[in-house]
C-alpha positions in Angstrom: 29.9 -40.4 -80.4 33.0 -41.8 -79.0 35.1 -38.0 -80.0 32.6 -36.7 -78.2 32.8 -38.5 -75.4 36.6 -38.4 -75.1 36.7 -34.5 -75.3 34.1 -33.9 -72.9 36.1 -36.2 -70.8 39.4 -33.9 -71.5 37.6 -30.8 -70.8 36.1 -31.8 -67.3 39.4 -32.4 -66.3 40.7 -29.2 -67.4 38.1 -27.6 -65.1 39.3 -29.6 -62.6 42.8 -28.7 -62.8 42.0 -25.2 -63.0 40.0 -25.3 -59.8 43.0 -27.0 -58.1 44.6 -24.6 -58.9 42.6 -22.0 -57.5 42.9 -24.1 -54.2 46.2 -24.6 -54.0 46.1 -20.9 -53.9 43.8 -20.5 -50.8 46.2 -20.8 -47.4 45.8 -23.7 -45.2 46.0 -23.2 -41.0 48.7 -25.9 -39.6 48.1 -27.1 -35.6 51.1 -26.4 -33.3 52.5 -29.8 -32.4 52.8 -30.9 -29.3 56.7 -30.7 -27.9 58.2 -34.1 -27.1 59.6 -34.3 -23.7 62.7 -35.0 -23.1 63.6 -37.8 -20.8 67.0 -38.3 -19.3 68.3 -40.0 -15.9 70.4 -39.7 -12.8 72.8 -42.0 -10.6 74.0 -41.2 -7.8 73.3 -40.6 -3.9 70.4 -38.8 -2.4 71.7 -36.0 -0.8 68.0 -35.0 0.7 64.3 -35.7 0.9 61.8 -33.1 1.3 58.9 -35.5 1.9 56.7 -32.5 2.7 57.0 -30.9 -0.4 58.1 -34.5 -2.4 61.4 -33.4 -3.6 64.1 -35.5 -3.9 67.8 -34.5 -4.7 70.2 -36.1 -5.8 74.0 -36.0 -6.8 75.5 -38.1 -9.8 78.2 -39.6 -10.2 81.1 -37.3 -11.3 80.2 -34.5 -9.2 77.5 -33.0 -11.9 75.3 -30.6 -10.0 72.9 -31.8 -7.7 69.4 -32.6 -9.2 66.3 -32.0 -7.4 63.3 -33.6 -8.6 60.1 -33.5 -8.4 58.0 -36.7 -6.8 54.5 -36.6 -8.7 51.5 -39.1 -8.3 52.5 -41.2 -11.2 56.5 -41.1 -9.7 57.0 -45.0 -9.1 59.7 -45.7 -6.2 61.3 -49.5 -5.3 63.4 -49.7 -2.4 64.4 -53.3 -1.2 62.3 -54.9 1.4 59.5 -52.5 0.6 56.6 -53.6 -1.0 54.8 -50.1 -1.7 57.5 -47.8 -1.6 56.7 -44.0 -1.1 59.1 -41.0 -0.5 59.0 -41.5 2.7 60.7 -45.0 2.5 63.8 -42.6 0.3 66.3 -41.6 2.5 69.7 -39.6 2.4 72.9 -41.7 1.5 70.8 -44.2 -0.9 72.1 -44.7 -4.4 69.4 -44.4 -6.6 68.7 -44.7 -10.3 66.4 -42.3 -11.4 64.5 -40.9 -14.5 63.1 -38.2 -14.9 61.3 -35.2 -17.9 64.2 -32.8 -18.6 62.3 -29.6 -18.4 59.6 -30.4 -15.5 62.4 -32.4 -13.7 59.1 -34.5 -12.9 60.7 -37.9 -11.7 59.2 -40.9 -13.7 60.9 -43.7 -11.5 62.9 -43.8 -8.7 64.8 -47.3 -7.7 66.9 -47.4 -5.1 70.1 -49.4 -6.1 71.4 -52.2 -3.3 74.8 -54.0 -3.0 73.7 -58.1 -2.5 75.4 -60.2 -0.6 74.8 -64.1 0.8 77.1 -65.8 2.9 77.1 -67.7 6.6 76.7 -65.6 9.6 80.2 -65.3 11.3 79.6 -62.7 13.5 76.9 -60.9 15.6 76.8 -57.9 17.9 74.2 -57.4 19.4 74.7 -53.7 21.2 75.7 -52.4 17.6 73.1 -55.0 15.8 76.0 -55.6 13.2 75.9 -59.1 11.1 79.1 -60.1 9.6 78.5 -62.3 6.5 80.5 -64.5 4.8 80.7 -65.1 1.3 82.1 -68.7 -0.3 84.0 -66.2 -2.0 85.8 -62.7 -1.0 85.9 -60.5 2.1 83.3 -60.4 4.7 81.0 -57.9 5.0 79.1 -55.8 7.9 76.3 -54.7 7.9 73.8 -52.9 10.4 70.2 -54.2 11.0 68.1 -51.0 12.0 64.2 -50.4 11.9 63.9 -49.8 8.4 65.4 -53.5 7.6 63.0 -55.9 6.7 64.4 -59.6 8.7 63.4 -62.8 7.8 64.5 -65.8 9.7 63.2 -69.0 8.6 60.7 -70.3 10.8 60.1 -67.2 12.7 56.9 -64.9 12.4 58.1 -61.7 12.9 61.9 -62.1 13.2 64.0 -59.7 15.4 67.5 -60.0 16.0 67.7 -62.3 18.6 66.5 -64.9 16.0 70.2 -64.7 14.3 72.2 -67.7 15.3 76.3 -67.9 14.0 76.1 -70.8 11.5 73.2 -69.5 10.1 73.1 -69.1 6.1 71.7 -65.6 4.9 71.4 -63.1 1.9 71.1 -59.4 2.3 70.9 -56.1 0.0 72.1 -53.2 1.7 73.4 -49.8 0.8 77.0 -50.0 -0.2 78.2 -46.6 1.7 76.3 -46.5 5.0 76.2 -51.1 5.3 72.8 -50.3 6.5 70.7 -53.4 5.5 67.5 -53.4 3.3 66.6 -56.7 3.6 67.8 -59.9 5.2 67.0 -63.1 4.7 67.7 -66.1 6.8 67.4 -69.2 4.2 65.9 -73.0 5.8 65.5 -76.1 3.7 68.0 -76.0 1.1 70.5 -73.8 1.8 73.9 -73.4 0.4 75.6 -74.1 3.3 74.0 -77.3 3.6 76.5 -78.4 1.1 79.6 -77.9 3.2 78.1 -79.9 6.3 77.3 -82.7 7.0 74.2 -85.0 8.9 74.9 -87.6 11.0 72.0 -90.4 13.0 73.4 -92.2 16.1 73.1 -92.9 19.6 75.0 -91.4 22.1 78.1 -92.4 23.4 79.3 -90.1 25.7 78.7 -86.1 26.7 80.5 -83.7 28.1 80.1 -80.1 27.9 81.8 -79.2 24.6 81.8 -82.6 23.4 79.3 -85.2 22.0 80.4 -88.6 20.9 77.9 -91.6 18.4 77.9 -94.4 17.8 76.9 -94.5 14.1 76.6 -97.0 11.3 80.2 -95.3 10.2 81.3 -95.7 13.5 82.1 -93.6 16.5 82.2 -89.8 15.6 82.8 -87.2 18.1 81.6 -83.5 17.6 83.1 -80.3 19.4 79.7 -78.1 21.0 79.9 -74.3 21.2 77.6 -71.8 23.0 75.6 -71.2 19.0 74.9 -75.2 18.8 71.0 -75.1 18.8 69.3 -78.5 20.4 65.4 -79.6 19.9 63.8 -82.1 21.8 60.4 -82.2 19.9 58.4 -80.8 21.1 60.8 -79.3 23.1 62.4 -76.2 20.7 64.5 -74.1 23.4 65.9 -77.6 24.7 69.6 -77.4 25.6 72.9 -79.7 25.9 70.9 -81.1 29.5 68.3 -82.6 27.6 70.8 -84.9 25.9 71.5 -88.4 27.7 73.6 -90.9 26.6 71.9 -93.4 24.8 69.8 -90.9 23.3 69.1 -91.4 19.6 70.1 -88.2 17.5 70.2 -86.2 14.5 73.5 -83.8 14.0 73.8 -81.4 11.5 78.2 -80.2 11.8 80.0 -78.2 9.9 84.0 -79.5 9.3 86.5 -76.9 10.8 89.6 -76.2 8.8 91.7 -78.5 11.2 89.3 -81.6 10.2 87.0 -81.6 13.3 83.1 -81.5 13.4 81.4 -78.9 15.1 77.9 -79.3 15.8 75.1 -76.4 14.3 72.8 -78.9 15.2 71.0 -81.8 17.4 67.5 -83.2 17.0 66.9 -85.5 19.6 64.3 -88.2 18.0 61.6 -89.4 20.3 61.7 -93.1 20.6 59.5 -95.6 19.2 56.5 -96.2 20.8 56.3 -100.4 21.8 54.6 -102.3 19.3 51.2 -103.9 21.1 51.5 -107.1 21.3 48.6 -109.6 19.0 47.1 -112.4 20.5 44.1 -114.5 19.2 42.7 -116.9 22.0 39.8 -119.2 22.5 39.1 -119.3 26.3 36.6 -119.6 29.0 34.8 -116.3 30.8 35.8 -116.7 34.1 34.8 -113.7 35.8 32.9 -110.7 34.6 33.2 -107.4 36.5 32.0 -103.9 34.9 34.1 -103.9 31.5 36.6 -106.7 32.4 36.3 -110.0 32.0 38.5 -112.4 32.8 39.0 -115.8 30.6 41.1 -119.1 31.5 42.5 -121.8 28.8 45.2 -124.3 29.7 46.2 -122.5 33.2 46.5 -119.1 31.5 44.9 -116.1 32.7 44.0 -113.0 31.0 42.4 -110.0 32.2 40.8 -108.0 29.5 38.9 -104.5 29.1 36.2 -104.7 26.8 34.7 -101.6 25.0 31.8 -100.0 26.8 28.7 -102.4 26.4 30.1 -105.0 25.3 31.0 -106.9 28.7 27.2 -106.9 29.3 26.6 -109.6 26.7 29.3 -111.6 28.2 28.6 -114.3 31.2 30.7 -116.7 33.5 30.9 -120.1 31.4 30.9 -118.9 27.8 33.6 -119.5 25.7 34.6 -116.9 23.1 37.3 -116.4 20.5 38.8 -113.1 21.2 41.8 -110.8 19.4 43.8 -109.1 21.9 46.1 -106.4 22.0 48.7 -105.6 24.9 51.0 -102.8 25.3 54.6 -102.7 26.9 53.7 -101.4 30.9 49.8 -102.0 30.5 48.2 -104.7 33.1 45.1 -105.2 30.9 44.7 -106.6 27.5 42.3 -104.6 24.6 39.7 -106.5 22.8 40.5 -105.8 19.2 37.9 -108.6 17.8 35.5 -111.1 20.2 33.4 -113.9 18.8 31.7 -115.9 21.5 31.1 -119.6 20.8 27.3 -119.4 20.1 27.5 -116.9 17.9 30.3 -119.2 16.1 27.6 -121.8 15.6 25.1 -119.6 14.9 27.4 -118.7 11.8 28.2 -122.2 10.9 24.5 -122.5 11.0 23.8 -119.9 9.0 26.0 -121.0 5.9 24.6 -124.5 6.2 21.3 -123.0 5.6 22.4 -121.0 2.9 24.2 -123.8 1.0 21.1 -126.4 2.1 18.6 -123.5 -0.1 21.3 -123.2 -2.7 18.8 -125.0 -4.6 21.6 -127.4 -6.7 19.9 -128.2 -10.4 22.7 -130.1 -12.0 24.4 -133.2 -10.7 27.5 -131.5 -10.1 25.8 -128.7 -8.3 24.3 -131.7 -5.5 27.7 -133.0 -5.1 29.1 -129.6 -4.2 26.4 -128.6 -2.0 26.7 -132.3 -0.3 30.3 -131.8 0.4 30.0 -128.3 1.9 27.5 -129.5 4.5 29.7 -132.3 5.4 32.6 -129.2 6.2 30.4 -127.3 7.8 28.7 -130.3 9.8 32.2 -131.2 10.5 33.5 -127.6 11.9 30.8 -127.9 13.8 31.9 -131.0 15.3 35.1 -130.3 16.0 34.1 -126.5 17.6 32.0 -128.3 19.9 34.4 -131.0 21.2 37.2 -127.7 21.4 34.6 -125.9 23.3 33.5 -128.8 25.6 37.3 -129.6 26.6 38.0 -126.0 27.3 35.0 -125.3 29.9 35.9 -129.0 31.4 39.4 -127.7 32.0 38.5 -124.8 33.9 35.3 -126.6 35.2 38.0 -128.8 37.3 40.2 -125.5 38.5 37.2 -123.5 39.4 36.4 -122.6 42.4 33.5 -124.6 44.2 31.3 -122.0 44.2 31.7 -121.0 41.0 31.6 -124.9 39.6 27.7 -125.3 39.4 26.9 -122.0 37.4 30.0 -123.0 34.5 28.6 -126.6 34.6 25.0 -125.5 33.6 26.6 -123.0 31.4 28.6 -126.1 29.5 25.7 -128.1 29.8 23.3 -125.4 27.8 26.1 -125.0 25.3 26.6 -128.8 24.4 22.6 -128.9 23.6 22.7 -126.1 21.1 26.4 -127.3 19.4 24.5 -131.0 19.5 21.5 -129.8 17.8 22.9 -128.2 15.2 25.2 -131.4 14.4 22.2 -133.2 14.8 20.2 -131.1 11.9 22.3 -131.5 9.5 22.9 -135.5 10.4 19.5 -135.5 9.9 19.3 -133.4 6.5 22.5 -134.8 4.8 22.1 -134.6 1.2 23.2 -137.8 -0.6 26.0 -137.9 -2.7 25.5 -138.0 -6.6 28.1 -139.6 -8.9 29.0 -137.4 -11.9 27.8 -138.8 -15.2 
């Protein structure tokens, strides 16, 4: 059974090989393959632009024979200072870098290739709107500022080129045969420049008309002023040299020269200080009481004080009132920051005795606590009454005839309630407990 097996094994494969054989005889059709394309690149200047028919062409580098190519949909272009470049933005003299399908001469990408540059602004001409930078290191350079560059100046929203003050730290790309600039950038807070100057706080001395002298904490320090010194008087920003007085208090930011003097870039003149308002807490008798003013007297002082809308109604001649008061430098009138009148002082005091009378003590301890607190409170109360009572005497005797009667019915209704409530809690004293 197991021969059997094994030769009709060996003879299926023999039928098997013999029909492979017969296929390996039948031809097979092979696909055409697809060509690879080939991609190479250019750089050199662009000699033309045919935005009309999106052609480019270009001249390497070595004098190889100009290459024209072909600007498709899928053609990506960067040119500095452009944020969605299109042939349009190409123009003739810009080095470029591009790539492109050998055969189709279809370009792939297109960069325009800039010289960069960052230095301070040394120079600027405004009928030629040339900028001459100039680099820690090397050579200035000019350029030209025309339509196509994009400007940026810190602070300003859009910049032209009026914005460009000398002192002024900026970097630029530009094209490295015409020095027409790409892009320019004016850099604010932390610029490199910062670095070689220096800030100085002080008040002023002495001006003249190229000169401003301080008196800092380092001492006096004069500074040397030239028509590009910029001056801001917050909120003041086109302030000039006459808005500086002596005695001013300033901010410079100067620049050292090479024969050791400063010369100011900049002065900030800082506002002054507003006066503090003066704080005051007095207890004092209503004297008068016109509108939202009331007047109050204690110990042959006067003051005159505007109270916030409504609130002068609940005030009358003869009470006394504990009042916080604010004055500022050059102001006549005082401002109630916090009034208390004398009844609404014993209504308080009152008010706790009540609450530590219900306290509802349960331990010995508890009794004596509460029994001491009522002998405070029955004592504050005491001692506010006889304050109050000498007060409105006080300005009972200065008063002014007519005005003597209504103050002494006022005093006379105030020692009643301050009496009574001394009187309740005389009357309701809780006796002392000795702690076991």
């Amino acid at each position: 059974m197991r021969k059997w097996s094994i030769a009709l094994i060996l003879g299926g494969l023999l039928v098997l090989g013999m029909a492979g054989g017969m296929l390996a005889q039948t031809p097979t059709p092979t696909a055409t393959p697809t060509p690879i394309p080939v991609i190479t690149q250019v750089v050199g200047a662009i000699t033309a632009v045919d935005v009309a028919g999106n052609k480019v062409s270009v001249a390497p580098d070595g004098g190889a024979a100009v290459v024209v190519l072909n600007v498709t949909d899928t053609t990506e272009i960067t040119v500095p200072g452009k944020d969605d470049a299109t042939v349009a933005d190409l123009l003739a003299q810009d080095r470029v870098k591009a790539a492109y399908e050998a055969v189709s001469l279809n370009a792939l990408k297109i960069a325009v290739q800039a010289e960069k540059v960052q230095g301070e602004i040394t120079a600027l001409d405004a009928a030629t709107t040339e900028v001459t930078l100039q680099p820690k290191v090397g050579a200035p350079v000019v350029l030209t500022v025309t339509d196509r560059t994009k400007l940026e100046v810190w602070g300003k929203e859009p910049a032209v080129f009026a914005d460009l003050k000398l002192g002024m730290w900026a970097k630029a790309e530009y094209n490295a045969g015409t020095k027409e600039a790409y892009e320019l950038e004016v850099k604010g807070k932390g610029e490199p420049s910062l670095a070689s100057r220096h800030g100085f706080f002080g008040t002023v001395k002495a001006k003249g008309d190229t000169s401003l002298t301080l008196d800092t904490k380092q001492g006096e320090v004069m500074f040397l002023l030239d028509a590009n010194t910029m001056y801001w008087d917050p909120p003041k920003k086109d302030a000039t040299l006459a808005d500086v007085n002596v005695g001013d208090r300033v901010a410079v930011l100067a620049e050292r020269q090479q024969d050791g003097t400063l010369l100011a870039k900049r002065v900030l003149i800082i506002p002054p200080k507003p006066a503090k308002p003066v704080r005051i807490q007095v207890s004092a008798t209503v004297t008068k009481v016109e509108g939202n003013t009331i007047t109050l007297s204690n110990d042959g002082e006067t003051y005159t004080i505007q109270l916030p809308a409504g609130l002068a109604a609940k005030v009358q001649e003869g009470d006394v009132i504990t009042i916080a008061l604010l004055r500022t430098a050059g102001v006549e009138k005082y401002l109630a920051s916090g009034m208390m009148k004398a009844e609404e002082l014993k209504d308080r005091l009152q008010g706790f005795a009540d609450k530590v009378r219900n306290s509802g003590p349960q331990t010995d301890e508890q009794r004596v606590k509460q029994s001491r607190d009522l002998e405070k409170v029955k004592d504050m109360l005491r001692e506010n009454m006889e304050e109050h009572q000498e007060q409105i005497s006080r300005v009972v005797e200065k008063a002014a005839p007519q005005a003597r009667e209504a103050l002494q019915k006022a005093a006379e209704k105030a020692r009643e309630g301050w009496q009574q409530a001394v009187s309740a809690l005389e009357k309701d004293r809780t006796p002392t407990f000795r702690v076991r």
